[in-house]
Every structure is written in structure tokens, then in C-alpha cells.
C-alpha positions as CSV (number, residue, x, y, z in Angstrom):
1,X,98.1,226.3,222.0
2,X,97.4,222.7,222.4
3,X,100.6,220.9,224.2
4,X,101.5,217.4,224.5
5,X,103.2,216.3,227.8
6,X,104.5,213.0,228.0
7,X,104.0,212.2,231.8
8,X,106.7,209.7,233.2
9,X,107.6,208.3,236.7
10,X,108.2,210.8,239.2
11,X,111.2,210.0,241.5
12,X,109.8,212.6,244.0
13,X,106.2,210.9,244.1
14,X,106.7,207.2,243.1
15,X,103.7,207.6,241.1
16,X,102.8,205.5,238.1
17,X,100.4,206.9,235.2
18,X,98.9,204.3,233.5
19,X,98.0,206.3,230.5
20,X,100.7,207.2,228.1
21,X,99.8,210.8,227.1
22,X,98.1,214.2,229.0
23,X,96.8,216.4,226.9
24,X,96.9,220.2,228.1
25,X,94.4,222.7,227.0
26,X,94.4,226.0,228.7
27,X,95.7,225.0,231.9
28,X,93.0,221.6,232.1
29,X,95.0,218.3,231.6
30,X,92.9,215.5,230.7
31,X,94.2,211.9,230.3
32,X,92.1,208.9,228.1
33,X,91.9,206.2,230.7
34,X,91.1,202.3,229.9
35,X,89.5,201.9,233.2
36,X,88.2,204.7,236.3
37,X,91.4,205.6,238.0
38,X,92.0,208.7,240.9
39,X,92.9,211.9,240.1
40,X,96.4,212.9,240.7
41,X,98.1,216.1,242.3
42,X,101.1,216.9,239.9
43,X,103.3,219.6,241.7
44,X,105.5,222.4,240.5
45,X,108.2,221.2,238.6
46,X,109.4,221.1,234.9
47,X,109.2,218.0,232.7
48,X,110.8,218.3,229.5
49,X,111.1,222.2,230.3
50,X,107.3,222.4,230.5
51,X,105.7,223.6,233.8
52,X,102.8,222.4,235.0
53,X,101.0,223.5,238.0
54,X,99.9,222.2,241.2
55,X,96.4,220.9,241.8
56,X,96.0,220.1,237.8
57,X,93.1,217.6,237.2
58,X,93.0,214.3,235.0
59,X,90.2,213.6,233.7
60,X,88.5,210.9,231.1
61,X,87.8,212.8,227.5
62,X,84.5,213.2,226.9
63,X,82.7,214.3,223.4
64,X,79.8,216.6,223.8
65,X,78.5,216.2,220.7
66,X,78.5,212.4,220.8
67,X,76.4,211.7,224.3
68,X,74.7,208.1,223.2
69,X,71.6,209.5,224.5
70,X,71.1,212.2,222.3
71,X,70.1,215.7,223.5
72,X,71.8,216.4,227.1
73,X,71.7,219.1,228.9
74,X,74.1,222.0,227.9
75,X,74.9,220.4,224.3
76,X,75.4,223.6,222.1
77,X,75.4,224.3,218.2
78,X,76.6,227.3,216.6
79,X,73.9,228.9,214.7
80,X,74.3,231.7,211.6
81,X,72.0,234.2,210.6
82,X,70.2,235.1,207.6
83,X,68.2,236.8,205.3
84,X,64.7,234.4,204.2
85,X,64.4,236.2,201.3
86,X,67.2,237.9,198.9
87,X,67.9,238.7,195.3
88,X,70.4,239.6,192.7
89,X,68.7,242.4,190.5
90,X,70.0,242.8,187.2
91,X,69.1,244.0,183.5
92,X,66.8,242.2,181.0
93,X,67.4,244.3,178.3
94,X,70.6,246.5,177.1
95,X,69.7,250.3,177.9
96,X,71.2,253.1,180.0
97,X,70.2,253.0,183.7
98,X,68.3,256.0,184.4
99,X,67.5,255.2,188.0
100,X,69.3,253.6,190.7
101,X,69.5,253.4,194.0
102,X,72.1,256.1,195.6
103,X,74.1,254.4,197.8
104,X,74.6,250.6,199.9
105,X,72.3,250.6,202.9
106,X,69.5,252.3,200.9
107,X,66.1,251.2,202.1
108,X,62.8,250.5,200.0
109,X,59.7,249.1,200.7
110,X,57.7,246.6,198.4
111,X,56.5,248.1,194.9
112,X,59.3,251.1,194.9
113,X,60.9,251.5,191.9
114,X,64.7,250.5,192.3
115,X,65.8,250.5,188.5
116,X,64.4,251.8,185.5
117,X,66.2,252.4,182.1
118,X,66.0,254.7,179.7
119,X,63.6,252.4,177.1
120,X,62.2,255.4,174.6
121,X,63.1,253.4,171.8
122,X,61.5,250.0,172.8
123,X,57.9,252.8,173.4
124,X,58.7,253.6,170.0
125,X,58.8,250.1,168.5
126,X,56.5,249.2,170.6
127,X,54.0,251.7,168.7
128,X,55.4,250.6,165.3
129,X,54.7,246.8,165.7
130,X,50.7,248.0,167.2
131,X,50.5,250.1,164.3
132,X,51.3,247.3,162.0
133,X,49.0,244.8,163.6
134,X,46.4,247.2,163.2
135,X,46.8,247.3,159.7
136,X,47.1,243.3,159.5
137,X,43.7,243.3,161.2
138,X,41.8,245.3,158.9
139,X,43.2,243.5,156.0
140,X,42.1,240.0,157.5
141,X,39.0,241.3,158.3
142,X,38.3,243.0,154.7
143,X,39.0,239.0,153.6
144,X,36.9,237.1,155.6
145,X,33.8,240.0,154.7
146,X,34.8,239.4,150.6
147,X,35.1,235.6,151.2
148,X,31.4,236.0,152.1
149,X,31.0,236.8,148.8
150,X,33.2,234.7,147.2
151,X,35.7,237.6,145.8
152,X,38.4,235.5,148.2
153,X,39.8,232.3,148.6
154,X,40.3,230.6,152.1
155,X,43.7,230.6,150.9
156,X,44.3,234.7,151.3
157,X,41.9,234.7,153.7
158,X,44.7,232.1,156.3
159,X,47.2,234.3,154.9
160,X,45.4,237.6,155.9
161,X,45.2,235.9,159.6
162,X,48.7,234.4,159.5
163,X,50.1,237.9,159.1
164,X,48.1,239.5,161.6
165,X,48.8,236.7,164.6
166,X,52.4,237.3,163.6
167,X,52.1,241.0,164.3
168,X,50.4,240.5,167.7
169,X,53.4,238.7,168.8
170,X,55.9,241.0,168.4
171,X,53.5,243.6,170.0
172,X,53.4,240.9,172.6
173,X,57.2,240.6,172.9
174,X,58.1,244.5,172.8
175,X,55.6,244.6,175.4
176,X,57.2,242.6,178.0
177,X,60.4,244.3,176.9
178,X,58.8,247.8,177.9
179,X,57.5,246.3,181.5
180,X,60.7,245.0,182.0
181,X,62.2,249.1,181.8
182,X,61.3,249.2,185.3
183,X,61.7,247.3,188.4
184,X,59.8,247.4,191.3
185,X,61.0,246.0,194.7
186,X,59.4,242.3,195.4
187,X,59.9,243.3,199.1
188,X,60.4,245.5,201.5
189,X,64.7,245.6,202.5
190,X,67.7,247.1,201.7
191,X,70.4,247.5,199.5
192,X,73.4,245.4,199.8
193,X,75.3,245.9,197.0
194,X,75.3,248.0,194.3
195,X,78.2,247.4,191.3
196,X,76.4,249.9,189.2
197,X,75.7,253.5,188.2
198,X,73.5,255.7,186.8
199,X,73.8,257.0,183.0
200,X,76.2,253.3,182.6
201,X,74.5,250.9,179.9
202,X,73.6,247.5,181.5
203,X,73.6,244.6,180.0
204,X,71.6,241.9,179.5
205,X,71.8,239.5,182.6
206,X,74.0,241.6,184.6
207,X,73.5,241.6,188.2
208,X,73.0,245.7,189.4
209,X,72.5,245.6,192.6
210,X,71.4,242.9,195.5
211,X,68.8,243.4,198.2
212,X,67.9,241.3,201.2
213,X,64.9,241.1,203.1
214,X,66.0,242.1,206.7
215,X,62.3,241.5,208.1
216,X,62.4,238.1,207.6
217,X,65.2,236.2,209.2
218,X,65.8,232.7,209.4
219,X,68.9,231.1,211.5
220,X,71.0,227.9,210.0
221,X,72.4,225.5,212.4
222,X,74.5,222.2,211.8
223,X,73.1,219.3,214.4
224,X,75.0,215.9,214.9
225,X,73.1,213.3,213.6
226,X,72.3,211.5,216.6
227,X,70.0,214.1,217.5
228,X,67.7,213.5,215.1
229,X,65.4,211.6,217.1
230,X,65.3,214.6,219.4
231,X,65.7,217.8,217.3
232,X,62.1,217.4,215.7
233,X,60.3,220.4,214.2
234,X,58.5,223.3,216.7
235,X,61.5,221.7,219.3
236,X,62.6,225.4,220.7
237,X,65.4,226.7,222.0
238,X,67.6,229.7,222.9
239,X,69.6,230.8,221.4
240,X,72.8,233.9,222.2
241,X,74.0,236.3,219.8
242,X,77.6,236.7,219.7
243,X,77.4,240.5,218.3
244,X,74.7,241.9,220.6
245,X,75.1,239.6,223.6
246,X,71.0,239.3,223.6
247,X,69.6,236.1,224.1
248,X,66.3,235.2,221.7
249,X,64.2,232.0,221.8
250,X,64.3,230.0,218.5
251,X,61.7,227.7,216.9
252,X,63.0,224.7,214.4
253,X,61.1,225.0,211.3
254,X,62.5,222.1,209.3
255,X,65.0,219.9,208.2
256,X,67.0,220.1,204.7
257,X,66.5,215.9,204.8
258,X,70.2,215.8,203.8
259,X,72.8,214.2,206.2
260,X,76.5,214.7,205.3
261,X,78.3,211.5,206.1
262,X,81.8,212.6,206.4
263,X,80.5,215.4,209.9
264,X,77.4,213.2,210.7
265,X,75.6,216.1,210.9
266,X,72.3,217.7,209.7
267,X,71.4,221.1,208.8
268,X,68.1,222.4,210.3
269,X,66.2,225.9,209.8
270,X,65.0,227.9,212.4
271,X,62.9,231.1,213.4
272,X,62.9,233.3,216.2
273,X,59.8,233.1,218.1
274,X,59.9,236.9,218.6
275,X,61.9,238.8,215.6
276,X,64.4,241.3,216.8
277,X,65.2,244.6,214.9
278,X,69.1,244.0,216.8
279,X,69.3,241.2,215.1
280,X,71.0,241.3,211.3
281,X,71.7,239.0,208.5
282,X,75.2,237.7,208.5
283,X,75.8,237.8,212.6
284,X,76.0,234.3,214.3
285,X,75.4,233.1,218.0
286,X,75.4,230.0,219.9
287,X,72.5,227.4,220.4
288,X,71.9,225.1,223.4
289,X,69.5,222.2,223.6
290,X,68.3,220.5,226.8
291,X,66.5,217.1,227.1
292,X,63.4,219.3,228.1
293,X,64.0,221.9,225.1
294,X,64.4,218.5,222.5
295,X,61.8,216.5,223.9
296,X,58.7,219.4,223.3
């Protein structure tokens, strides 16, 4: 709980404070002075019913994050991880799910099939449009051969091919529909979440279930802005995880190139030099950077 003290003359002492206000922040008091002044002794007593105890140090406020010399040692950033790679799975066509994964936490690797839907009658129109572009084919065909010998006109013989490129692309179109039946992992991961079931009928654009890649992680951190002539990319870094209590070193990959005016700060991505199978999506940890670290 942050505490305001008004500090006033101290019969006992006969000391004078120059500053007006002492702010106390677990048990620290620290006082904005205009110019370098000593630091007081403040003895046990109560101001204002507010004790404050003996031996308390004033001191000028200081902002970490604003040094005017950019990177100093001990300057920290808090740092979130996550997944490089991610996706929302859903249905292209409207068909009962057939195949799902069982549960949250399921694993796959790349290529597994994670959902497939019960498409019989898309194979079956799918057979019905290649039988009629068969036929379209043989009648164009038997045109151009009696065009040869002028029993056709050009006229039925465009028609003849009109017909038959129309047929090709609906055999085109009910083929992607039948590819689309079943989906294969793009990576290898896990199961996230999962907000359907087998035997429902999806529907079109519906999300089914979401899947990270936890093999390839990536960290986020928010810098000030006055570090960017420090922060540059390859600058490394450790960098502690608040869940795990491990320490990993980091590697800047790049900058987003976007500075938000109203924090003055910039938002870089990062690696870890050496991935870490303790290390999850979603936890978060604590960066530092030194003037050695930020000036590699």
C-alpha cells in the first residue's frame, strides 16, 4: 500500500525538510529533492497516527527505465512467452465430424490426421461430375473428327468444348471439396482447445479445435524507446522464468518497427539461444539488460 506522509517540523529534532512530501513504499521513504541534500535519521514516533521507523532513508527518485544513457546495468523488462506457430482449425465444408481428437493436451506430429468428416456424398458427386465430363469429352471430340469433314460447324464444335471445360470445373471444385474431408496437422504440437465432438455436423468456417506449436517458442518483450539505439538485433540476454525459476539466455530477433507514443515503448521478438522443454507457451519471466549485454 503506497502511503503519503506529510513530513513537518519536529520539535524534538529542530529539523527542517525542504521537500514537501515522503513517499513510503514498503518501509523505503524516498523524498524528490531540488538540490543534493543529507539523509535524515527520523526516530520512533507517530505523525498523523503513522509510525515510522528509525534509521529510514531519503532518497532522490530515480526512474529505471528512463536512465539518459540508455541500457544500464540491471535495467529489466518483463518478457511473455509464446507459441511461433498456432492455428484455429475449423470446417470447410458442412458434414458430420468423424474424427477428432479425444481430449485437450492431445499431441500430434506433422501430417497426422486431426479431423476428417464423413464426405461419402461429395465421393459420390465427385464421380457424377467425372462421369459427365467424360461424356462432354467424347462428344467434343466426335465434333472436331466430323468438322474434318465438314458434317459440323465451328459453331457446335465451341459448343461441344464449352460444355466439356464446364464439366472439368465442377470436377475440379468437388475435388478440392473431397481433399478438404481431411485434415492433416501442418505441424508437430498439441491440442489446446477443442469446442467440438465427434458424430456433431460442423459447419462451414467453424473453428474445431486450436493447436500450437510448442517446439517453437518465441518470447515478447516491451522495451522503452530510448533503448533503441542499444537493443539492436542478435543483442542477447538472460532472461528468468517466473514459473520454473530457471534462468535461459535469449537472442533479439527483431523489431515490430512500431513505437507506441503514449508508453514510449517498443515491442521486440526474441529466441532462446538454447530451447527448453520446461519452458511453455503462456508462462512469463523477467529480462535484464547490461551495457555489455546491449552493446554486442
Amino acid at each position: 500500500m503506497l502511503t503519503t506522509l506529510k513530513v513537518c517540523r519536529s520539535e524534538r529534532h529542530g529539523a527542517m525538510l525542504a521537500a514537501g512530501a515522503v513517499t513510503l513504499l514498503f518501509g523505503h521513504v524516498s523524498v524528490p529533492f531540488a538540490s543534493a541534500q543529507s539523509a535524515l535519521a527520523i526516530s520512533n514516533e507517530k505523525k498523523d497516527g503513522l509510525k515510522v521507523d528509525a534509521g529510514v532513508r531519503l532518497i532522490p527518485q530515480r526512474d529505471g527505465l528512463s536512465a539518459p544513457n540508455g541500457i544500464a546495468s540491471g535495467d529489466k523488462v518483463r518478457v511473455l512467452v509464446r507459441s511461433y506457430e498456432t492455428a484455429a482449425i475449423g470446417a470447410e465444408i458442412n458434414a458430420r465430424i468423424t474424427r477428432l481428437p479425444e481430449r485437450e493436451g492431445d499431441r500430434f506430429r506433422k501430417g497426422d490426421i486431426i479431423v476428417e468428416f464423413d464426405c461419402r456424398k461429395i465421393v459420390a458427386e465427385h464421380r457424377a461430375a467425372t462421369s459427365i465430363y467424360n461424356a462432354h469429352k467424347v462428344s467434343y471430340e466426335n465434333q472436331r473428327q466430323m468438322l474434318r469433314y465438314n458434317a459440323a460447324g465451328t459453331l457446335a464444335v465451341d459448343q461441344a468444348r464449352f460444355e466439356m471445360e464446364k464439366s472439368l470445373a465442377d470436377v475440379d471444385g468437388l475435388e478440392v471439396k473431397r481433399l478438404s474431408c481431411t485434415v492433416h496437422a501442418p505441424f508437430d504440437g498439441r491440442v489446446t482447445e477443442k469446442s467440438a465432438q465427434v458424430h456433431e455436423i460442423a459447419q462451414p468456417n467453424q473453428p474445431l479445435i486450436r493447436i500450437i506449436n510448442e517446439s517453437k517458442l518465441e518470447l515478447v518483450l516491451l522495451v522503452p524507446s530510448a533503448w533503441l539505439t542499444r537493443v539492436t538485433e542478435a543483442s542477447t540476454f538472460p532472461v528468468k522464468i517466473d514459473e520454473t525459476g530457471e534462468t535461459h539466455e535469449a537472442r533479439i530477433v527483431q523489431s515490430t518497427g512500431l513505437i507506441d507514443p503514449v508508453s514510449q515503448s517498443a515491442r521486440y521478438i526474441a529466441e532462446m539461444v538454447k530451447p527448453a522443454s520446461t519452458v511453455l507457451p503462456g508462462m512469463s519471466g523477467t529480462a535484464v539488460f547490461s551495457l555489455r549485454e546491449g552493446t554486442r
